[in-house]
Backbone atoms as SQL, in Angstrom:
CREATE TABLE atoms (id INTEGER PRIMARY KEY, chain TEXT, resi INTEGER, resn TEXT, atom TEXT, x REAL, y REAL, z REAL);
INSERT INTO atoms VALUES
  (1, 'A', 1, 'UNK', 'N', -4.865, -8.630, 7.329),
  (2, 'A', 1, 'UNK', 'CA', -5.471, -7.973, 6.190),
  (3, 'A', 1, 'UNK', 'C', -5.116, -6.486, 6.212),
  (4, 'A', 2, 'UNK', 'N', -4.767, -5.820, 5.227),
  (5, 'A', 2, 'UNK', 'CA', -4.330, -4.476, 4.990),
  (6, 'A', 2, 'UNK', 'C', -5.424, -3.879, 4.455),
  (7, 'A', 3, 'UNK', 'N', -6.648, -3.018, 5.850),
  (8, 'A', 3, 'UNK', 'CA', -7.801, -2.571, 5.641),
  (9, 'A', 3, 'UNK', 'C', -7.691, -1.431, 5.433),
  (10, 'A', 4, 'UNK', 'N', -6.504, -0.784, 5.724),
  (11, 'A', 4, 'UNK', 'CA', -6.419, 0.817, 5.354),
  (12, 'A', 4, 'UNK', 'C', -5.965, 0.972, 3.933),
  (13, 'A', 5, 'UNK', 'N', -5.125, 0.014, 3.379),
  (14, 'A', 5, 'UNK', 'CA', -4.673, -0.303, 1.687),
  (15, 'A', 5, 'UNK', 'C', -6.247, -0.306, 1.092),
  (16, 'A', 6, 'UNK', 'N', -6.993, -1.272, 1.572),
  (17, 'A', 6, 'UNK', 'CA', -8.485, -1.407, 0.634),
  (18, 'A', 6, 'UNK', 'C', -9.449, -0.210, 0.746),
  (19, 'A', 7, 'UNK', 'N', -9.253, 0.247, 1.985),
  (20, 'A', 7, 'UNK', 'CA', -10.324, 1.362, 1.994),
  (21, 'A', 7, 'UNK', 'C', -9.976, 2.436, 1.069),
  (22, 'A', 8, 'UNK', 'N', -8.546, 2.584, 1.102),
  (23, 'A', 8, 'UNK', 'CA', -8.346, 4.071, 0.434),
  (24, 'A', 8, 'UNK', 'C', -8.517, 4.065, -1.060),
  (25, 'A', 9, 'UNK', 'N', -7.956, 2.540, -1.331),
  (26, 'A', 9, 'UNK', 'CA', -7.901, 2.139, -2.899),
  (27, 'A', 9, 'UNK', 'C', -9.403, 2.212, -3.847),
  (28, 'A', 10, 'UNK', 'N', -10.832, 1.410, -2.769),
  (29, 'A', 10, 'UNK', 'CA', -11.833, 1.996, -3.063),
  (30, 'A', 10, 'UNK', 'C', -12.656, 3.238, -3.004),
  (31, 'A', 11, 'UNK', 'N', -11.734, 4.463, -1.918),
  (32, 'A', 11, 'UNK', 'CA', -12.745, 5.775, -1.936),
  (33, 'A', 11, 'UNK', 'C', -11.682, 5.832, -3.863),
  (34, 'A', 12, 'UNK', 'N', -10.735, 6.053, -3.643),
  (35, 'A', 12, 'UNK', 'CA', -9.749, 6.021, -4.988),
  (36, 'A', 12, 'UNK', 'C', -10.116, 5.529, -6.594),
  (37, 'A', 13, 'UNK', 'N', -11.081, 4.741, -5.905),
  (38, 'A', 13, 'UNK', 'CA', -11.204, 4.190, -7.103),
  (39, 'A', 13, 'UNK', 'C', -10.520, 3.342, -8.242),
  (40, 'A', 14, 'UNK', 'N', -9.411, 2.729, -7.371),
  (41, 'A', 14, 'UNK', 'CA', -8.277, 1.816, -7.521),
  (42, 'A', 14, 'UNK', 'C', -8.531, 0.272, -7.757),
  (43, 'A', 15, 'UNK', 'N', -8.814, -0.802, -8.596),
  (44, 'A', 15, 'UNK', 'CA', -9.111, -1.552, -8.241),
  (45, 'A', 15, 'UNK', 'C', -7.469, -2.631, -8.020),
  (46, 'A', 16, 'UNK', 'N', -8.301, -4.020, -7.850),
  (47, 'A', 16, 'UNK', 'CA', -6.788, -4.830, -7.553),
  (48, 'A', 16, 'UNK', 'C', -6.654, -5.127, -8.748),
  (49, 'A', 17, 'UNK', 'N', -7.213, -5.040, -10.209),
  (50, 'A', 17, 'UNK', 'CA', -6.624, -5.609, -11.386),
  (51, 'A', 17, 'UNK', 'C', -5.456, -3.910, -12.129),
  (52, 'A', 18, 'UNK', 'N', -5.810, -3.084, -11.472),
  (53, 'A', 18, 'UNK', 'CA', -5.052, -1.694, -11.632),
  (54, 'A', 18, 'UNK', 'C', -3.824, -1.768, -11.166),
  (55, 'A', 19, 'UNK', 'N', -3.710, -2.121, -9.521),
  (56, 'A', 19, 'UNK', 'CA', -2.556, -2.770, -9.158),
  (57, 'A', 19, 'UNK', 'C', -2.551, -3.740, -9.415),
  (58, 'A', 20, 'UNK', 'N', -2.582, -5.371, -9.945),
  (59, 'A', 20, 'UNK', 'CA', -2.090, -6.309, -10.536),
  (60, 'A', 20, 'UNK', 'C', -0.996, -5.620, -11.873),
  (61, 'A', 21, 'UNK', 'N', -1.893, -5.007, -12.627),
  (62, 'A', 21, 'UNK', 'CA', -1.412, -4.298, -14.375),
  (63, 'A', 21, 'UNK', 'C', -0.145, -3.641, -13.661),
  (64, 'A', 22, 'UNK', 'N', 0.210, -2.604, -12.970),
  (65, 'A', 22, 'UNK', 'CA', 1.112, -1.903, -12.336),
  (66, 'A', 22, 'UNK', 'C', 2.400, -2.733, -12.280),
  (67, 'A', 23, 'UNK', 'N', 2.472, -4.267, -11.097),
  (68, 'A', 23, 'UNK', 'CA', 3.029, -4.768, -10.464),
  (69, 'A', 23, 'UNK', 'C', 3.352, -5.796, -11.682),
  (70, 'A', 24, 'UNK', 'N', 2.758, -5.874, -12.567),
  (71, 'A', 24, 'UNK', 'CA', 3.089, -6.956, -13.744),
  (72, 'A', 24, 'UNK', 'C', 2.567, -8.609, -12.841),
  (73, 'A', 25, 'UNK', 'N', 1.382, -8.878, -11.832),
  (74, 'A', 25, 'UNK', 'CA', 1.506, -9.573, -11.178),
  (75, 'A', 25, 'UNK', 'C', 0.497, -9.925, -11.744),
  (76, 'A', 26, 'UNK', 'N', -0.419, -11.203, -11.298),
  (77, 'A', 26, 'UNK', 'CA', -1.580, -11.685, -11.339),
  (78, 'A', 26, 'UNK', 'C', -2.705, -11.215, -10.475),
  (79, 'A', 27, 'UNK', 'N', -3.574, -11.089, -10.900),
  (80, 'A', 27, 'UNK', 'CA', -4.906, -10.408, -9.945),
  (81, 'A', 27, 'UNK', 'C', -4.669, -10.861, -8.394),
  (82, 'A', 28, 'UNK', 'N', -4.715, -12.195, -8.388),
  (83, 'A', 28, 'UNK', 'CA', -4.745, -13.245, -7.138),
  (84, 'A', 28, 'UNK', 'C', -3.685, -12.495, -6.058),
  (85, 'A', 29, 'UNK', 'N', -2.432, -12.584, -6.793),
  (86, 'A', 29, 'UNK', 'CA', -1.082, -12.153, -6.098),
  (87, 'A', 29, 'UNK', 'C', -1.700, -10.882, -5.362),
  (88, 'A', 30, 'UNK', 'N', -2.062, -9.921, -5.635),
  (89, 'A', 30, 'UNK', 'CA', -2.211, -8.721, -4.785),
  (90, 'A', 30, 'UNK', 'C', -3.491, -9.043, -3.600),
  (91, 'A', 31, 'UNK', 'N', -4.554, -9.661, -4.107),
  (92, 'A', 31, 'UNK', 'CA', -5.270, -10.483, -3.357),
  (93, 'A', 31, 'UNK', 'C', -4.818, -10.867, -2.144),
  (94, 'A', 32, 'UNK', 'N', -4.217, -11.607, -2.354),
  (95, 'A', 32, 'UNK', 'CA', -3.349, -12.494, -1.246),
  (96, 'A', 32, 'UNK', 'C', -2.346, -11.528, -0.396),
  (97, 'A', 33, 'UNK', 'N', -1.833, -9.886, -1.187),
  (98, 'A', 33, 'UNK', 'CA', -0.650, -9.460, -0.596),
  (99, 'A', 33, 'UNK', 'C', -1.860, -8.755, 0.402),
  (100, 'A', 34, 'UNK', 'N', -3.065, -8.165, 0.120),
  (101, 'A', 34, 'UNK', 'CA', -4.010, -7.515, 0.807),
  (102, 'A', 34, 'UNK', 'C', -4.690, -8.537, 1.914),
  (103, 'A', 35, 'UNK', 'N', -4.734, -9.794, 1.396),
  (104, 'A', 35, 'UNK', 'CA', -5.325, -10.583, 2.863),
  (105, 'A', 35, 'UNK', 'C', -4.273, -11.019, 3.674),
  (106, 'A', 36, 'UNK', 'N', -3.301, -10.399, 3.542),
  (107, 'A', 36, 'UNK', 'CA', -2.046, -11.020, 3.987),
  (108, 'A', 36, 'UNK', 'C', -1.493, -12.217, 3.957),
  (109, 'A', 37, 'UNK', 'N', -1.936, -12.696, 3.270),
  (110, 'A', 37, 'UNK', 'CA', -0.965, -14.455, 3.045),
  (111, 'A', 37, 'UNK', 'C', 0.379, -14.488, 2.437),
  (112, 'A', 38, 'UNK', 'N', 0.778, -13.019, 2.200),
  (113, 'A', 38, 'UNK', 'CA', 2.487, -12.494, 1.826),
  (114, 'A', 38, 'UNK', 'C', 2.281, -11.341, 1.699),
  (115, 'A', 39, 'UNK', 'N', 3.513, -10.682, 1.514),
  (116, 'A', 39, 'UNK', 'CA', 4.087, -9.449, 1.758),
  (117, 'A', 39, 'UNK', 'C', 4.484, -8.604, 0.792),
  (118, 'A', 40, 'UNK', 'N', 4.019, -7.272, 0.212),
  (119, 'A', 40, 'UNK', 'CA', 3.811, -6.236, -0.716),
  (120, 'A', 40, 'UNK', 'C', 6.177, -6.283, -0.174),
  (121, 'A', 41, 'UNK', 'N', 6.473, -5.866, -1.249),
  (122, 'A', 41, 'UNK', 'CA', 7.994, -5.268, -1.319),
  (123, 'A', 41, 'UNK', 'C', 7.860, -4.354, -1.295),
  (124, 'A', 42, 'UNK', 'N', 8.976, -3.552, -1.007),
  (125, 'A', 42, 'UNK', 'CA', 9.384, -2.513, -0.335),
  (126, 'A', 42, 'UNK', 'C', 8.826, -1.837, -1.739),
  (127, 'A', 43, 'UNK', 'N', 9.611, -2.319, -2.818),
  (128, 'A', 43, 'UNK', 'CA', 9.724, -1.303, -3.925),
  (129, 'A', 43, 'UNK', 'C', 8.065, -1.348, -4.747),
  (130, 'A', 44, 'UNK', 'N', 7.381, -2.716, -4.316),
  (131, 'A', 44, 'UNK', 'CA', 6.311, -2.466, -4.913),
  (132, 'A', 44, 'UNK', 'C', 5.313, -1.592, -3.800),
  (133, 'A', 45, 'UNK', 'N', 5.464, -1.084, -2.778),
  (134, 'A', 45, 'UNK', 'CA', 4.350, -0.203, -2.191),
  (135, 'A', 45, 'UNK', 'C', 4.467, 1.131, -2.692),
  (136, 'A', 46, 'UNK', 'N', 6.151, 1.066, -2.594),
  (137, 'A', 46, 'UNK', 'CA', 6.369, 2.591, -3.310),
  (138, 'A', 46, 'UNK', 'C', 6.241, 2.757, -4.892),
  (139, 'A', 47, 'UNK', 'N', 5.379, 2.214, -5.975),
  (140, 'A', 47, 'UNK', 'CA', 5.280, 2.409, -7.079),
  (141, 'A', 47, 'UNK', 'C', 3.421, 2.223, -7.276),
  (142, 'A', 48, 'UNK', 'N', 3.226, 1.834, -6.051),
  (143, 'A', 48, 'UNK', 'CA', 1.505, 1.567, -5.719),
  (144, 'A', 48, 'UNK', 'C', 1.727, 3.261, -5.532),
  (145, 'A', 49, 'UNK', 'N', 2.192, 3.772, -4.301),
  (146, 'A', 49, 'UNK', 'CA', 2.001, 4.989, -3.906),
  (147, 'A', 49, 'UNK', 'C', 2.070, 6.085, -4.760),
  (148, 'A', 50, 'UNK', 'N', 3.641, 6.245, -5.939),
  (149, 'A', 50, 'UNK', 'CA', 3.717, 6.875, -6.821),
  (150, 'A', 50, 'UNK', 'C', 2.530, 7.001, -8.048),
  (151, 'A', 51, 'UNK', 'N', 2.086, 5.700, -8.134),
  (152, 'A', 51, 'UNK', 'CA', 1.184, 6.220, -9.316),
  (153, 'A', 51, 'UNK', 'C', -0.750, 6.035, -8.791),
  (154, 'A', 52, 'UNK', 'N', -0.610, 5.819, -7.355),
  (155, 'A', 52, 'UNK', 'CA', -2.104, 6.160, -7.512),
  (156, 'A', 52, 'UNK', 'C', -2.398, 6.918, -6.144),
  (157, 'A', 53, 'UNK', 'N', -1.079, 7.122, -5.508),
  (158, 'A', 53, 'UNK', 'CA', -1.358, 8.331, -4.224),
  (159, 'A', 53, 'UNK', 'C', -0.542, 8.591, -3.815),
  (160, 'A', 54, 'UNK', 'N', -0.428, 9.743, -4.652),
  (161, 'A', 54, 'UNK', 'CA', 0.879, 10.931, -4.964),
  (162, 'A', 54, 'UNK', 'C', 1.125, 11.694, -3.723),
  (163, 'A', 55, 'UNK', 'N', 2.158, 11.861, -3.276),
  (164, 'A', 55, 'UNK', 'CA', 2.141, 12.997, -2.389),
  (165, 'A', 55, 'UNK', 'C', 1.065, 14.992, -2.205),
  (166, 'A', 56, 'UNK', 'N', 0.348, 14.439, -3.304),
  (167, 'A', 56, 'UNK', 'CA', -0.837, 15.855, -3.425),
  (168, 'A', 56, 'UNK', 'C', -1.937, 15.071, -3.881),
  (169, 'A', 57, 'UNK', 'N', -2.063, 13.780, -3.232),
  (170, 'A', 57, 'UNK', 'CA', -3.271, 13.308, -3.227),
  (171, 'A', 57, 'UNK', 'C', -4.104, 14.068, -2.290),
  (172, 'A', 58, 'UNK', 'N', -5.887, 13.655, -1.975),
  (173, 'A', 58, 'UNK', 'CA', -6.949, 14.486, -1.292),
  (174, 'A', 58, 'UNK', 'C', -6.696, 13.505, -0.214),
  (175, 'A', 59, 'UNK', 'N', -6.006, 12.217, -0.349),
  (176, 'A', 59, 'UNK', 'CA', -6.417, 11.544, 1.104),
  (177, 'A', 59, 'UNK', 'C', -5.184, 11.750, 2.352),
  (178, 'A', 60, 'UNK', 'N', -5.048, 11.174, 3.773),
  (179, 'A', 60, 'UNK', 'CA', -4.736, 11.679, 4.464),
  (180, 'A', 60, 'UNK', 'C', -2.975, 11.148, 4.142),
  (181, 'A', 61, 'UNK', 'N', -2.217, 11.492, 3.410),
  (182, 'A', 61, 'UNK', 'CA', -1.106, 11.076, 2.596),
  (183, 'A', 61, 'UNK', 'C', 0.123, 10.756, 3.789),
  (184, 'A', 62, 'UNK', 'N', 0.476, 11.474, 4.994),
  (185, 'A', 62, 'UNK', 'CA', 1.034, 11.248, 5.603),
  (186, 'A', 62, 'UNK', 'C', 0.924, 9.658, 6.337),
  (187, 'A', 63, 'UNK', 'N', -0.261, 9.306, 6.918),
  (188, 'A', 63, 'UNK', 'CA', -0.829, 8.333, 7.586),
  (189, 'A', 63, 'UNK', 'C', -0.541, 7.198, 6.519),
  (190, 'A', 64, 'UNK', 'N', -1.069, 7.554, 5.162),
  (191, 'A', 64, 'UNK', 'CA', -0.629, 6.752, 3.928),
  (192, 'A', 64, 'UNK', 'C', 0.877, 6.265, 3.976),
  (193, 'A', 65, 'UNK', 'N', 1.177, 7.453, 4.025),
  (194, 'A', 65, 'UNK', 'CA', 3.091, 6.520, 3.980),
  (195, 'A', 65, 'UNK', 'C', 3.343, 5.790, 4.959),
  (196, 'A', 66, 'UNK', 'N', 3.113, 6.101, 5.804),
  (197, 'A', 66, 'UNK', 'CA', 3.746, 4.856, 7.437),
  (198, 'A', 66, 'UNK', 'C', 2.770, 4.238, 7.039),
  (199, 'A', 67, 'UNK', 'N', 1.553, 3.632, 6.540),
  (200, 'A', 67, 'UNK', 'CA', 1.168, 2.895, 6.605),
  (201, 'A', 67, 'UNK', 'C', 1.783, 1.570, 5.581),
  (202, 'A', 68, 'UNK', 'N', 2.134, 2.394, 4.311),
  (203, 'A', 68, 'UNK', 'CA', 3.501, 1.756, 3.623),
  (204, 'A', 68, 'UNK', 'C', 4.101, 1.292, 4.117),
  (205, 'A', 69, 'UNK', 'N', 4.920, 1.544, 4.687),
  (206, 'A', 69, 'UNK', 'CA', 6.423, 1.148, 5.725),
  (207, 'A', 69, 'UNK', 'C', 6.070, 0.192, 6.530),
  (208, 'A', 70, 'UNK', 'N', 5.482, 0.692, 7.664),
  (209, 'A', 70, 'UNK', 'CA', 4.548, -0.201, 8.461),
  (210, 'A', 70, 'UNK', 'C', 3.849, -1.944, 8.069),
  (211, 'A', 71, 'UNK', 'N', 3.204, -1.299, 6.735),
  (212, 'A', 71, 'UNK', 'CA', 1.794, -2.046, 7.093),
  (213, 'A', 71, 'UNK', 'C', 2.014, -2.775, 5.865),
  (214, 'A', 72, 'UNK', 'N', 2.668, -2.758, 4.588),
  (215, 'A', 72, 'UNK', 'CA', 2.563, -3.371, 3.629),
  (216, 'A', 72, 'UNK', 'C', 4.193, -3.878, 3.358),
  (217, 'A', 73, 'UNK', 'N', 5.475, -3.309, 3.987),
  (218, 'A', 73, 'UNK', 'CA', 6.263, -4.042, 3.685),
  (219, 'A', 73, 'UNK', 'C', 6.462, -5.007, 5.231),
  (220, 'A', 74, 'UNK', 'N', 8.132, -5.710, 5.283),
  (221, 'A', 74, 'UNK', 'CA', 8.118, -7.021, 5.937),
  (222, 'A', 74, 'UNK', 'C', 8.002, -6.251, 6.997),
  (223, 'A', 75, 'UNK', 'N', 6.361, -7.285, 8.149),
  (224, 'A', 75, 'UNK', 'CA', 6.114, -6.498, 9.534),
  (225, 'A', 75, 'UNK', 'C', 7.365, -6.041, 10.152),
  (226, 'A', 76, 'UNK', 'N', 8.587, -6.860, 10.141),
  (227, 'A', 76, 'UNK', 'CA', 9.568, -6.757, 11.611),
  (228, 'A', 76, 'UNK', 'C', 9.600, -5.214, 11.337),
  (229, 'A', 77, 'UNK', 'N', 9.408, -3.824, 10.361),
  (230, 'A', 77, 'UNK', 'CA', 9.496, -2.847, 10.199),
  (231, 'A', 77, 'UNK', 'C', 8.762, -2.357, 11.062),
  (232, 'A', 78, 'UNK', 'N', 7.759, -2.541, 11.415),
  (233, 'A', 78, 'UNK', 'CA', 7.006, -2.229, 12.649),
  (234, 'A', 78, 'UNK', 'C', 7.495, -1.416, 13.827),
  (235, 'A', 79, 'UNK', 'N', 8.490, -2.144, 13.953),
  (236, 'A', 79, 'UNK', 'CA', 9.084, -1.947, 15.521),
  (237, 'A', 79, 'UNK', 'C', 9.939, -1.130, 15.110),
  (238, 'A', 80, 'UNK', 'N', 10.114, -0.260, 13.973),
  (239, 'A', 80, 'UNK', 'CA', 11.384, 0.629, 13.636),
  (240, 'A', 80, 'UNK', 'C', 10.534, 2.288, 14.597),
  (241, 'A', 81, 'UNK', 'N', 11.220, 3.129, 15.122),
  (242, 'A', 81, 'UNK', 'CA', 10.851, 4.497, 15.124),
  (243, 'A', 81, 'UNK', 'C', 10.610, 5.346, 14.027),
  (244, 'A', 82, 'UNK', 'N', 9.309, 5.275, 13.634),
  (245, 'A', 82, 'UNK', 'CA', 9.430, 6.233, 12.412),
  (246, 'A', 82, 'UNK', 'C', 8.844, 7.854, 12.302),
  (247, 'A', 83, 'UNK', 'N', 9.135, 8.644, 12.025),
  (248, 'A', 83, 'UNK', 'CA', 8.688, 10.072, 12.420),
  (249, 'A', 83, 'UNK', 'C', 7.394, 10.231, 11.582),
  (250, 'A', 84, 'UNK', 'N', 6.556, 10.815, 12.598),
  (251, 'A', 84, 'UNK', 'CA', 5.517, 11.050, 11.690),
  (252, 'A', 84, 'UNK', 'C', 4.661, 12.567, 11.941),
  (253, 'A', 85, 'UNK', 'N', 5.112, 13.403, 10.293),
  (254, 'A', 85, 'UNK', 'CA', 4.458, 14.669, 10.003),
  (255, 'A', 85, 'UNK', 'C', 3.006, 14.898, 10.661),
  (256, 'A', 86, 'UNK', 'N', 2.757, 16.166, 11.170),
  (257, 'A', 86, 'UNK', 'CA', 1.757, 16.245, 11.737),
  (258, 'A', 86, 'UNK', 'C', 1.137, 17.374, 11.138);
């Protein structure tokens, strides 16, 4: 389950039919990409990120992106070295 995707989306005020409308997907589909029963694309985390947590968002935006990379596209990314702004 992608608990850092849900938490931020609700301080945000984001719901999953906001990202469903976004992704052109069905409510369920993001559902499922958040309980993990499949996997957010590369290109759909980065159009989640662009339009609802911008790089001058209030939340902790760095942690946000690797968590992108990381946490919502395909795991084997995991194991990549990725630099992270401090």
């Amino acid at each position: 389950m992608l608990n850092n995707l849900n938490n931020v989306r609700k301080e945000k005020n984001v719901s999953l039919v906001d990202i469903a409308d976004l992704l052109n997907v069905r409510y369920q589909t993001v559902a499922d990409k958040i309980n993990g029963k499949s996997s957010f694309k590369f290109t759909e985390a980065l159009k989640i990120q662009e339009k609802f947590f911008p790089p001058n968002c209030q939340i902790k935006c760095n942690t946000f992106n690797l968590f992108l990379v990381i946490g919502l596209v395909n795991r084997s990314l995991a194991e990549l070295p990725l630099p992270i702004d401090s």
